[in-house]
C-alpha positions as CSV (number, residue, x, y, z in Angstrom):
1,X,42.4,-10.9,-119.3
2,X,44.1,-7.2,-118.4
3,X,45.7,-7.0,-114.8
4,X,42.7,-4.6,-114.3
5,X,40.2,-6.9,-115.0
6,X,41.3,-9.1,-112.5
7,X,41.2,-6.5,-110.1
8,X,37.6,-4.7,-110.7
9,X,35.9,-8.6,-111.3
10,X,34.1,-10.1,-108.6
11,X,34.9,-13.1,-106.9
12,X,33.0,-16.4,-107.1
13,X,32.7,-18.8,-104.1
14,X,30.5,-21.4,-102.8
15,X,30.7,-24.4,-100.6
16,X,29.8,-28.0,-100.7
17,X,28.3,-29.6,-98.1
18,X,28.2,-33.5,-97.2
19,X,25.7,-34.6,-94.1
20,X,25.7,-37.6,-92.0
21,X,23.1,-39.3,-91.7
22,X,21.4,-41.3,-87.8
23,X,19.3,-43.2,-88.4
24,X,17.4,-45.6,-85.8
25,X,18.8,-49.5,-85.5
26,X,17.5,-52.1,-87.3
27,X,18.9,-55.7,-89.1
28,X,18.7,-55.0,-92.5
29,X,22.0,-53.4,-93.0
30,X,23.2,-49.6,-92.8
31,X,23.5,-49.0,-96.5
32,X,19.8,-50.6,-97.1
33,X,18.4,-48.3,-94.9
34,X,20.0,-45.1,-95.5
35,X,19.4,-45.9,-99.7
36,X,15.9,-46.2,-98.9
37,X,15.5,-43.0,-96.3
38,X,17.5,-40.3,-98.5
39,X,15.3,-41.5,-101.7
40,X,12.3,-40.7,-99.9
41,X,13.6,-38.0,-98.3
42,X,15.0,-36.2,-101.8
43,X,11.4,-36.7,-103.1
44,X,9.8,-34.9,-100.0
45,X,12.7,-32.3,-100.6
46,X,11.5,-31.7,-104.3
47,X,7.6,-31.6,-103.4
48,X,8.8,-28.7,-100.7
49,X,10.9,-26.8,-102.8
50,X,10.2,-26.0,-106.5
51,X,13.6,-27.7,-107.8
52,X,14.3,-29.2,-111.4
53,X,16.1,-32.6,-111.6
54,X,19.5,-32.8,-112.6
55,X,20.6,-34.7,-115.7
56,X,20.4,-38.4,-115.7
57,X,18.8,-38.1,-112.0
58,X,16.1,-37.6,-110.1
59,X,17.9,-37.7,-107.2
60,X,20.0,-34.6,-107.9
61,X,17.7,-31.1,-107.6
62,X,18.6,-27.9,-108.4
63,X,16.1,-25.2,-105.8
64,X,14.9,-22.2,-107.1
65,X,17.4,-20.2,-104.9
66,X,20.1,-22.1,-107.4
67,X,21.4,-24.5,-105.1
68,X,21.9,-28.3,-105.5
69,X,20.5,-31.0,-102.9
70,X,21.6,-34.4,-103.9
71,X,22.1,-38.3,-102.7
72,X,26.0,-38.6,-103.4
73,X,28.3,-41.2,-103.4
74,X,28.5,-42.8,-100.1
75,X,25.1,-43.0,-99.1
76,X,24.5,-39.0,-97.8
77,X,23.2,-36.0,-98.8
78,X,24.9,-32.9,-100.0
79,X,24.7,-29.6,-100.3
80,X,25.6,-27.1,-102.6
81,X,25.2,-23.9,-102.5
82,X,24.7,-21.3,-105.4
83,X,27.8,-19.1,-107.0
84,X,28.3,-16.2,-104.6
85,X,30.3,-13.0,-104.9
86,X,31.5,-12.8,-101.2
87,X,32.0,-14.6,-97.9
88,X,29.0,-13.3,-96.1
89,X,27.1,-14.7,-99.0
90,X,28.1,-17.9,-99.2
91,X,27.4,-18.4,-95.3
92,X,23.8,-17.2,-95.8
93,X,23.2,-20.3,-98.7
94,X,25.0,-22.5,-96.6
95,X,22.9,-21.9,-93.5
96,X,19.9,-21.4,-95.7
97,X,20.5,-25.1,-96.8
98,X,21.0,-26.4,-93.6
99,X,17.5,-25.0,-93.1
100,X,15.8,-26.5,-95.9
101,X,17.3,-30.1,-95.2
102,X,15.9,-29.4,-91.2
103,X,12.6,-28.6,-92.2
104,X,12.5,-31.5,-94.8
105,X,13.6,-34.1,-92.3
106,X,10.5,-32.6,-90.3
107,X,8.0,-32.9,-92.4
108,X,9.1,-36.3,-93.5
109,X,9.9,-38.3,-90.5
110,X,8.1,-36.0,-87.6
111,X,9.2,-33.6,-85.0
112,X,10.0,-36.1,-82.3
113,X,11.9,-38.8,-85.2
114,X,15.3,-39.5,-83.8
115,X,16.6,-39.4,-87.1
116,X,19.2,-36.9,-87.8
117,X,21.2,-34.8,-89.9
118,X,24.6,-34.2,-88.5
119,X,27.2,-31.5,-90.4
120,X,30.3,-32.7,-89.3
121,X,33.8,-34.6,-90.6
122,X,34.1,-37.9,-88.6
123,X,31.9,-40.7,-87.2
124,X,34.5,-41.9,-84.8
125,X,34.8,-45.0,-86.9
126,X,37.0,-44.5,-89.9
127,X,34.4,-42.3,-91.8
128,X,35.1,-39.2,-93.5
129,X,32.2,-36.8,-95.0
130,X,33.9,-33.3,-96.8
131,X,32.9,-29.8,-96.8
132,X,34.8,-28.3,-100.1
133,X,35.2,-25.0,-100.9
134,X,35.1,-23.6,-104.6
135,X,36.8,-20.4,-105.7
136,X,36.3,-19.2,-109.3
137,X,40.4,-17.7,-110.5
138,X,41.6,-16.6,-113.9
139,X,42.6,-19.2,-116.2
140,X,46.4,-17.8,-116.6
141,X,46.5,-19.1,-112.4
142,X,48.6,-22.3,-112.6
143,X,48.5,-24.8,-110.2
144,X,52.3,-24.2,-109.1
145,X,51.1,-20.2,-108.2
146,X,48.9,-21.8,-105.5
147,X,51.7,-24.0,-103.7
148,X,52.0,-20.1,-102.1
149,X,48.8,-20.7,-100.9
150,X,49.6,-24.3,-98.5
151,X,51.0,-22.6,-95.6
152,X,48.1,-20.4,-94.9
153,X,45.7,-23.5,-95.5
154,X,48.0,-25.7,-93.5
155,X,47.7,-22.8,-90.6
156,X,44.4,-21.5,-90.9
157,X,42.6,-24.1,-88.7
158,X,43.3,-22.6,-85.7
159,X,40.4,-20.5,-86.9
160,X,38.6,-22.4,-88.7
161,X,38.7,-26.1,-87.3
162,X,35.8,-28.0,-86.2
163,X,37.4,-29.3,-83.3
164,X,37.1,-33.4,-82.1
165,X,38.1,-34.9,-78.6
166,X,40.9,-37.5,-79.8
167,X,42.2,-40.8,-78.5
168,X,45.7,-40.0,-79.8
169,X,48.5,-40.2,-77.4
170,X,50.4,-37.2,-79.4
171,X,47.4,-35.2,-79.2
172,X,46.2,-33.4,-75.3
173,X,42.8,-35.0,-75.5
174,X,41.4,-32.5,-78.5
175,X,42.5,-31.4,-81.9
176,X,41.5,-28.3,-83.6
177,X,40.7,-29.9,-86.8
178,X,38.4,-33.3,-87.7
179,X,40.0,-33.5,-91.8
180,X,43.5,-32.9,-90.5
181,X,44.2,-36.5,-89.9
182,X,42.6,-37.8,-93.3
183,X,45.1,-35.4,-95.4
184,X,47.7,-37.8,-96.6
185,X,49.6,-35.7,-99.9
186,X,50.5,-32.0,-100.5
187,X,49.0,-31.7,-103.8
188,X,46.9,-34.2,-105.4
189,X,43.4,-34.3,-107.3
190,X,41.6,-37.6,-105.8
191,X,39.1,-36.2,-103.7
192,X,37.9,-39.5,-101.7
193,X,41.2,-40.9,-101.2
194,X,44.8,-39.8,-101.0
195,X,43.3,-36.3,-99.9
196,X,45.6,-33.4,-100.5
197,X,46.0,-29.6,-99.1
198,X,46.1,-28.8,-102.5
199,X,43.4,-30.2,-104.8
200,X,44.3,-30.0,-109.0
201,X,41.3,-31.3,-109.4
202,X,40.6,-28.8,-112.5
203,X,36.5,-29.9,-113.5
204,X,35.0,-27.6,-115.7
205,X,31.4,-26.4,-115.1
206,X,32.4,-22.6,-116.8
207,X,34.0,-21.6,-120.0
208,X,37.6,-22.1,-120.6
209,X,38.8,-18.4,-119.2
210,X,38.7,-20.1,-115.6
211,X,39.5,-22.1,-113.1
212,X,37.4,-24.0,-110.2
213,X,39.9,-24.1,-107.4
214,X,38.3,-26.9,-105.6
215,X,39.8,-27.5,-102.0
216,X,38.6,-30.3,-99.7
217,X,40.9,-30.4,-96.5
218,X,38.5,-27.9,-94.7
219,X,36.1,-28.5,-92.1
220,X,31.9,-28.4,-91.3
221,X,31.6,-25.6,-89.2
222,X,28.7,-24.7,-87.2
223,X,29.8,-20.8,-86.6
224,X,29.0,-18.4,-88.8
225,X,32.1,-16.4,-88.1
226,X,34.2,-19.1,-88.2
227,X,32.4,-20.3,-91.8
228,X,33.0,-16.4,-92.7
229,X,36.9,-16.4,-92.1
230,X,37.6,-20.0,-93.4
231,X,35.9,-18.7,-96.6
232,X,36.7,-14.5,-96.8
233,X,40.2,-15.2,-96.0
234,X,41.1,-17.8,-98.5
235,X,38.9,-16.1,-101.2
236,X,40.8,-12.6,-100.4
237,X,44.7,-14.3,-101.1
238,X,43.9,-16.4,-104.3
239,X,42.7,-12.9,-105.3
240,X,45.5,-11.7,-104.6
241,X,47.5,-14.5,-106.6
242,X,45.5,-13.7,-109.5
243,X,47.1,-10.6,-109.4
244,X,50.3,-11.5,-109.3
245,X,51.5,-11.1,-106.1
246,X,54.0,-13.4,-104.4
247,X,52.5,-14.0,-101.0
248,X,53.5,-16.4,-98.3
249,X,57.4,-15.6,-99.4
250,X,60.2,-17.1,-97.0
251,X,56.7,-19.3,-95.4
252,X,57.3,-22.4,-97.1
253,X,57.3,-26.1,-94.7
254,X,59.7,-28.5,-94.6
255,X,56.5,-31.1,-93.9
256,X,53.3,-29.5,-94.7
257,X,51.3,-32.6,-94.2
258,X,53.0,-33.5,-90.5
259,X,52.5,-29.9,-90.1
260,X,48.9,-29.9,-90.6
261,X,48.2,-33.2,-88.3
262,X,51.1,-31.5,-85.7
263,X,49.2,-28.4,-85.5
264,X,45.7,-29.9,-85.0
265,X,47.1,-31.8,-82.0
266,X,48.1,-28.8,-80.4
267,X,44.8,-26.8,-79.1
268,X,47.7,-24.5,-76.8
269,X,49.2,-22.9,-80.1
270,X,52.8,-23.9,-79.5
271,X,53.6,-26.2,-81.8
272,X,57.2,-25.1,-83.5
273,X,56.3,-25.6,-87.6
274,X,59.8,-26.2,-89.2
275,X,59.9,-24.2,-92.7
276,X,62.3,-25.0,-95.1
277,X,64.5,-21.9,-94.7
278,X,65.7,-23.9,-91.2
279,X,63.7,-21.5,-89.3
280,X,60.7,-22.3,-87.2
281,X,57.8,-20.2,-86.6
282,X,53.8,-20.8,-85.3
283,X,50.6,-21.6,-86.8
284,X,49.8,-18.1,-85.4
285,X,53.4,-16.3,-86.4
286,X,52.2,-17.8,-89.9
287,X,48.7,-16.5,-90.4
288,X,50.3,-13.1,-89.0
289,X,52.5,-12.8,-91.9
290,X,49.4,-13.1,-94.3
291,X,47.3,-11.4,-92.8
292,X,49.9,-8.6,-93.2
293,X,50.3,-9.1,-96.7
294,X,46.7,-9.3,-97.3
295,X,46.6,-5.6,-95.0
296,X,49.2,-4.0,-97.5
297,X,47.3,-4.9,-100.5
298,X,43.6,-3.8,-99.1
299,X,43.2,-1.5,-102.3
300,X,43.5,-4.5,-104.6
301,X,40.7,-6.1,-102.8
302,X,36.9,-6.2,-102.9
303,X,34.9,-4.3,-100.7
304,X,34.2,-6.8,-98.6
305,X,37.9,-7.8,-97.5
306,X,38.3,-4.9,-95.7
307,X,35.8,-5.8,-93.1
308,X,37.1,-9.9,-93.4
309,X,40.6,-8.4,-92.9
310,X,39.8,-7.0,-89.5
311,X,37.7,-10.0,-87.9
312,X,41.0,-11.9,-88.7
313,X,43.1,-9.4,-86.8
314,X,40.8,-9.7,-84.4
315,X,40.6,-13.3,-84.1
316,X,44.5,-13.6,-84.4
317,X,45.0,-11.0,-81.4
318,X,42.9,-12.9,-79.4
319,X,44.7,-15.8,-79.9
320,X,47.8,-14.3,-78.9
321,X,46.8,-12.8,-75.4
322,X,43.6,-14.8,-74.3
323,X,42.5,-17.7,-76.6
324,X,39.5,-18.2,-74.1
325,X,37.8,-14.9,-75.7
326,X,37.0,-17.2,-78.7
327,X,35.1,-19.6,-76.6
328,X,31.9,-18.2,-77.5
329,X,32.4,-17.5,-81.4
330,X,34.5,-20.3,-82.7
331,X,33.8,-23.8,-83.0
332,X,37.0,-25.5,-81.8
333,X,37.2,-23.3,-78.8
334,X,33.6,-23.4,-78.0
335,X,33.7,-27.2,-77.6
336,X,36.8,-27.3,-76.0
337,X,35.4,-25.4,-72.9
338,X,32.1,-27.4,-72.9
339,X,34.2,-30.7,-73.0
340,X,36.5,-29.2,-70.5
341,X,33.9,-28.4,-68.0
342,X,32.4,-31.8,-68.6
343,X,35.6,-33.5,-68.0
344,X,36.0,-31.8,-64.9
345,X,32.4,-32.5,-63.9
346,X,33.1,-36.2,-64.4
347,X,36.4,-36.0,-62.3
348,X,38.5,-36.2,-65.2
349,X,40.9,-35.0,-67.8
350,X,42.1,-34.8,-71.1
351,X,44.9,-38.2,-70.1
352,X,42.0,-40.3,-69.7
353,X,41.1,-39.9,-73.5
354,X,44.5,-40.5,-74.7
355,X,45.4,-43.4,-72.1
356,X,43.9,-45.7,-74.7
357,X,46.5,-43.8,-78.0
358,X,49.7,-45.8,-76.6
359,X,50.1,-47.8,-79.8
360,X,51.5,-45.4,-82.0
361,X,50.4,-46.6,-85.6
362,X,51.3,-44.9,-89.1
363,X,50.1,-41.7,-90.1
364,X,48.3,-42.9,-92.8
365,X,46.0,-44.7,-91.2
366,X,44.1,-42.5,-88.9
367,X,41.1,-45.1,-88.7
368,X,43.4,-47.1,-86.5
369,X,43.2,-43.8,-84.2
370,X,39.7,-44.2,-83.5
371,X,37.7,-46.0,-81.2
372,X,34.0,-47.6,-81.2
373,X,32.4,-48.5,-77.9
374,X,31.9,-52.5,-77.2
375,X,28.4,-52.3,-75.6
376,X,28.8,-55.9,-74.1
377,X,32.3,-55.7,-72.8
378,X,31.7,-51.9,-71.9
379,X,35.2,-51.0,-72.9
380,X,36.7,-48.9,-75.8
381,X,38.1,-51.0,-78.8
382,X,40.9,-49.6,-81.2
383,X,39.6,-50.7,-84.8
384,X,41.6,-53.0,-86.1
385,X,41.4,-55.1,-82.4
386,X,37.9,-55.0,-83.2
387,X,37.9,-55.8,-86.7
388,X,40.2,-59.3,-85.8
389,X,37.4,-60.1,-82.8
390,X,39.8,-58.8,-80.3
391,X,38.8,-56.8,-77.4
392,X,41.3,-54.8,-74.9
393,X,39.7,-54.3,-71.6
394,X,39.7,-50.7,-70.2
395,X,41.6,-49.4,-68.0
396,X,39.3,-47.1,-66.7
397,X,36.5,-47.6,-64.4
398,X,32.8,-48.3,-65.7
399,X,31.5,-44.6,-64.9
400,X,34.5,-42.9,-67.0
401,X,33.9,-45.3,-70.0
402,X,30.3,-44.3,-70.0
403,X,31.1,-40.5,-69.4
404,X,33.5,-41.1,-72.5
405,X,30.8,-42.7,-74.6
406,X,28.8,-39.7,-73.9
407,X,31.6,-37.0,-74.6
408,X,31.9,-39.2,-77.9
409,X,27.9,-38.3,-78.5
410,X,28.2,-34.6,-77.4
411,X,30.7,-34.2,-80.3
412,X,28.2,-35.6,-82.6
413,X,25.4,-33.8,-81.5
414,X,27.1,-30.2,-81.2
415,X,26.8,-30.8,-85.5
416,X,23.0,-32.2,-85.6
417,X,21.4,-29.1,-87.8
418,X,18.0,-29.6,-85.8
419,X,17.5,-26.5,-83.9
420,X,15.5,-28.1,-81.3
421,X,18.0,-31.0,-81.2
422,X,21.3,-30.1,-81.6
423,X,24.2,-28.9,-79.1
424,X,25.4,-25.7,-81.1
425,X,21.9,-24.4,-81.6
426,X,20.8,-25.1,-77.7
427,X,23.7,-23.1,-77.1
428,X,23.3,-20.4,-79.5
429,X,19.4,-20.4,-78.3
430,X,20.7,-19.8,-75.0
431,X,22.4,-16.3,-75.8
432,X,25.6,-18.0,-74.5
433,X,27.3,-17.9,-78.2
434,X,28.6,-14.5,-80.4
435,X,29.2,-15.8,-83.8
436,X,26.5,-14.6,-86.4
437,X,27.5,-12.6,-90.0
438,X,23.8,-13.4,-91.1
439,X,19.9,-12.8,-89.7
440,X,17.6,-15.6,-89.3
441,X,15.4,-13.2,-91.8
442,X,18.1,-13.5,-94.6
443,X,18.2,-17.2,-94.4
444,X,14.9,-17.7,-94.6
445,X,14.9,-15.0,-97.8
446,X,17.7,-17.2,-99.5
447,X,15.8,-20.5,-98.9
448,X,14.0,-19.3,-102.2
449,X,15.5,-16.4,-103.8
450,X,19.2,-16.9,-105.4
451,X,22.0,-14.7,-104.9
452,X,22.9,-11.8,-107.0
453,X,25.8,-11.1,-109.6
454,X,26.1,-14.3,-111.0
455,X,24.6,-17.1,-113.1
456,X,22.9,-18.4,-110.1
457,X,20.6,-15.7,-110.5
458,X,19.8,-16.5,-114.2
459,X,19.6,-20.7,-112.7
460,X,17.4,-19.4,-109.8
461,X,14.9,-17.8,-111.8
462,X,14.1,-19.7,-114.4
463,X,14.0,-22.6,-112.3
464,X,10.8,-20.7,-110.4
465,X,9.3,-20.0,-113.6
466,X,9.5,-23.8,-114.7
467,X,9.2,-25.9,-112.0
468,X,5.2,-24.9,-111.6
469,X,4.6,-25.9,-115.0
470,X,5.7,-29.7,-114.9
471,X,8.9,-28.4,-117.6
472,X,10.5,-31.9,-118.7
473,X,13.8,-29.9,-118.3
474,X,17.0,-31.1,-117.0
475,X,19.7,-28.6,-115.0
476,X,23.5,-28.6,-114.8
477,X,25.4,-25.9,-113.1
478,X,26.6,-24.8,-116.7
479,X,22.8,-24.9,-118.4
480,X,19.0,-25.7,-118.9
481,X,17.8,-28.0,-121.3
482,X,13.9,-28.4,-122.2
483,X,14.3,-31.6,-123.5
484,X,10.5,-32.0,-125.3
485,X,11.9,-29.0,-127.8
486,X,15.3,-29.3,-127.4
487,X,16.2,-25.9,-126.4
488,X,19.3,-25.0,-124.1
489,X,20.2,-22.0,-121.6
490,X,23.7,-22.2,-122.0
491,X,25.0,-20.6,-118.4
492,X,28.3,-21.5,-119.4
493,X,29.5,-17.6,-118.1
494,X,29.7,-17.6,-114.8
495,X,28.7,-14.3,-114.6
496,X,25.7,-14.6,-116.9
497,X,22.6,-13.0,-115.5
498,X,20.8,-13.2,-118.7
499,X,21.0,-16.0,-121.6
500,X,18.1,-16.5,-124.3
501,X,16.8,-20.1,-125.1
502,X,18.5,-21.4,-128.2
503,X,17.1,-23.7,-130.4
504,X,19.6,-26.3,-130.7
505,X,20.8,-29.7,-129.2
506,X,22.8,-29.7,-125.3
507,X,26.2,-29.5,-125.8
508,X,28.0,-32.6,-124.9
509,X,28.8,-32.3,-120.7
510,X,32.4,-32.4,-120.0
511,X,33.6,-35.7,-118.8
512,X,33.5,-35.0,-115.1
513,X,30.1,-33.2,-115.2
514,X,28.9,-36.2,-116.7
515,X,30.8,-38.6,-114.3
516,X,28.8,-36.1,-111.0
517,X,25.4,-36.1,-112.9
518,X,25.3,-39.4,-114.6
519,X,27.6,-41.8,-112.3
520,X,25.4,-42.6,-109.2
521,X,25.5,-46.7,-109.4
522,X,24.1,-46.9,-105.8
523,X,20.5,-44.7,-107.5
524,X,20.3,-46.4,-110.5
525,X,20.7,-49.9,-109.4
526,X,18.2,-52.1,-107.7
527,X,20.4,-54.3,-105.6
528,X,21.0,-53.4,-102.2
529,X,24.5,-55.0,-101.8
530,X,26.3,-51.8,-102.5
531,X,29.3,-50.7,-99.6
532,X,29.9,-47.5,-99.0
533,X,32.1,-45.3,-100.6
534,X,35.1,-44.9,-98.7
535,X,38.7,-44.7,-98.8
536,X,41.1,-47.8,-99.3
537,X,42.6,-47.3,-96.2
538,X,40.0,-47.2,-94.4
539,X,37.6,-50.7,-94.0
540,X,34.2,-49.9,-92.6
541,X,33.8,-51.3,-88.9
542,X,31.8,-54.0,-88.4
543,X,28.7,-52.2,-86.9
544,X,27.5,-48.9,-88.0
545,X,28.3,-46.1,-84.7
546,X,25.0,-45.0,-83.4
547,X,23.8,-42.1,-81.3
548,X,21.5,-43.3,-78.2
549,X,18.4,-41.9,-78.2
550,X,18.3,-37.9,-77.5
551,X,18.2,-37.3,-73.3
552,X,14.8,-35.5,-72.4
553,X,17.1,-33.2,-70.5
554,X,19.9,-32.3,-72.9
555,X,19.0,-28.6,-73.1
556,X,19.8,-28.3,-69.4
557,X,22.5,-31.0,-69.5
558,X,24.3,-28.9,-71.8
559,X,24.1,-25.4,-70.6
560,X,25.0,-26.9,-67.1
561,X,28.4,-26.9,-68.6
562,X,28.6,-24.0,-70.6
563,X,27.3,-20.9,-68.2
564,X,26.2,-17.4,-69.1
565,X,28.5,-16.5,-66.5
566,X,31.6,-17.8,-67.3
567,X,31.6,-16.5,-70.4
């Protein structure tokens, strides 16, 4: 492909999301239960929304707005959303899916059910669920070009973190990011254990002129802005590295992955980050330095950098001289004045979450980190003393442990996509938050029409011209088959907004697209003895966590702590 080419083509993004699942208590075991409740609830999804099963599985649906909703490995559901051509774009699909999953989960276990769908990283017991990010490059990209690319990811959570309240006695209570602590490698292609910054995971799902640059270290937001950056700013340099350009020159880190942990522990910003030139420099002084390069090169960009470029400088200014102007619009910063106020409400501080991180244990292991709550000894456990039968008393008094049990359930709930239900959306229903890029209007549009510009839009529509008619068809993000007359829309372009029906057999899937579509042992089997899928490292605790019942007063609870006024 010309240099030219590269310039003029559009980019081509999207995101996958992975949902947590609460579900009410019973006895018959949490992998029984969740099995039987996302089966149901994917069939309810497919009667609501004119879908196509994927190949192999009925479990796996492609909507007619050209997403994917499907059970994955693990025992949750994810979300994908269709090929976009910019940020904004790929936010609207991803909140339009967090819609259709809220309005599923309605119709299929109530308005008052205390189930829940939660979008967020960490259960506070080991668990890990991933939001991935996938950016279409030219093939002639190696994987060494993008090792450019690892200090701005390492760096660009203090934008784009999630924020957690941590037990960690290196950490001040709270960390920007809930992945940090389960990326172990710099590069690496396993994407459920031995997580890397850089994943080479190179599946196909497109013709052979491209890559899918697949990274997984990023977080679930809730903010659209802070979705926007994570996404605009990323997509915005590897365009830039598909051009050519060297960027991050001179930014290189001695320890990227102590880097990445170090920085999430440090909410204040003042962690030193010691590059391998001997110098040492911010996760701020960092993101400077590419958002300047990304300034100098504005006229190689797409038109929607320009406007990505200067919520970045905004966002970075801020940071400099008064981090608390982002405590309406970010995620990390939001939650850390809401759990600051309700510390301080409780007469505490951030020390009484990390009296209980004293053992210092490898960093590796970041399981060990977290804590359950003992219900009958009323004191926080480290995992492995629970896992042996072993329980620590607390050192703090009764009425602290229960206020940290329930900062432990704020945290989940700020992520529970029910708009009635969760914290972020009784906030952002208050008029206390400033984050949106998209309408409620658009979302609702994008719940059934695909995007534009790409081969979603080819998926999309002939997905809502089947699906009425009972097609026996089977979808993959690369084609359509009509398997009673063996015909095939080959969408194997990515930018293919038209395709006629051939008359011939599929193409054999590549092996990975068949692994995704075919290889989901915990569907197709009837035994219910199946464990989770998690990583080595990590042994489940011995009681899934739950979340208590939903207060009658949380609305009020909430916004008791988070003022118009103070904002």
């Amino acid at each position: 492909m010309l240099h030219n080419e590269r310039a003029t083509r559009d980019c081509i993004m999207g995101l996958e999301t992975e949902y947590s699942t609460v579900l009410p208590w019973d006895d018959r075991g949490i992998e029984w239960r969740e099995l039987r409740f996302l089966k149901t609830f994917i069939r309810t999804f497919a009667e609501r929304h004119p879908s196509l099963p994927g190949e192999a599985s009925r479990f796996r649906r492609y909507c007619e707005n050209a997403s994917c909703t499907y059970i994955d490995n693990g025992y949750h559901v994810e979300y994908c959303t269709p090929e976009v051509t910019s940020p904004r774009d790929a936010i609207l699909y991803d909140k339009a899916g967090e819609r259709m999953l809220e309005e599923t989960l309605k119709a299929q276990a109530g308005p008052n059910s205390s189930i829940r769908f939660i979008k967020n990283n960490i259960d506070y017991s080991g668990a890990t669920y991933g939001c991935h990010e996938n950016y279409l490059a030219d093939r002639s990209v190696q994987f060494h070009d993008l090792l450019q690319l690892v200090p701005f990811l390492v760096t660009r959570q203090i934008y784009a973190g999630g924020g957690r309240i941590s037990f960690d006695s290196r950490a001040a209570g709270f960390e920007l990011s809930q992945r940090a602590e389960y990326i172990v490698n710099e590069i690496g292609q396993n994407t459920t254990a031995n997580r890397a910054i850089l994943c080479t995971k190179d599946e196909c799902l497109s013709d052979g002129r491209y890559h899918r640059i697949h990274l997984i270290l990023g977080d679930s937001l809730m903010s659209e802005l802070g979705g926007y950056l994570k996404v605009g700013t990323t997509a915005l340099l590897l365009r830039l590295i598909e051009q050519g350009l060297s960027i991050g020159k001179g930014l290189g880190m001695e320890e990227s992955v102590r880097e990445l942990k170090a920085i999430s522990r440090d909410p204040d910003g003042s962690h030193p980050v010691i590059l391998q030139r001997g110098i040492t420099m911010t996760a701020l002084e960092i993101q400077h330095a590419y958002l300047n390069t990304a300034k100098r090169n504005l006229y190689r960009l797409p038109s929607w950098a320009a406007d990505v470029i200067a919520r970045w400088e905004h966002v970075l200014q801020a940071l400099e001289s008064d981090p608390e102007q982002l405590n309406s619009s970010l995620d990390c910063y939001i939650k850390r004045s809401l759990y600051r106020r309700f510390l301080s409400r409780n007469n505490m501080t951030w020390k009484h979450l990390t009296m209980f991180g004293s053992v210092q244990e490898d960093e590796s292991t970041p399981q060990h980190r977290s804590l359950r709550v003992s219900r009958e000894e009323c004191s926080l456990i480290p995992i492995e003393d629970a896992q042996k039968g072993g329980a620590a008393k607390s050192p703090l008094p009764h009425d602290m442990v229960k206020a940290i049990q329930a900062l432990i359930e704020m945290d989940i709930r700020y992520h529970d996509i029910g708009r009635d239900s969760g914290v972020f959306h009784i906030l952002d229903r208050a008029g206390v938050l400033d984050h949106h890029i998209v309408t409620d209007e658009e979302i609702t549009t994008a719940m059934t029409r695909p995007p534009t510009g790409t081969r979603a839009e080819l998926r999309g529509k002939t997905i809502s011209e089947l699906a009425p008619t009972g097609s026996n068809a089977h979808v993959a993000w690369s084609n359509i088959i009509l398997l009673d007359d063996r015909r095939i829309l080959d969408m194997t372009d990515p930018y293919a907004r038209t395709a006629e029906w051939e008359e011939q057999p599929a193409p054999e899937p590549c092996a990975q697209e068949r692994l995704n579509t075919q290889g989901q042992p915990h569907i197709q089997v009837r035994s219910h003895t199946s464990t989770r899928s998690r990583t080595p490292e990590q042994p489940r605790t011995p009681e899934q966590p739950r979340t208590p019942e939903q207060p009658r007063n949380i609305a009020q609870m909430i916004l008791d702590f988070f003022p118009r006024s103070t904002l």
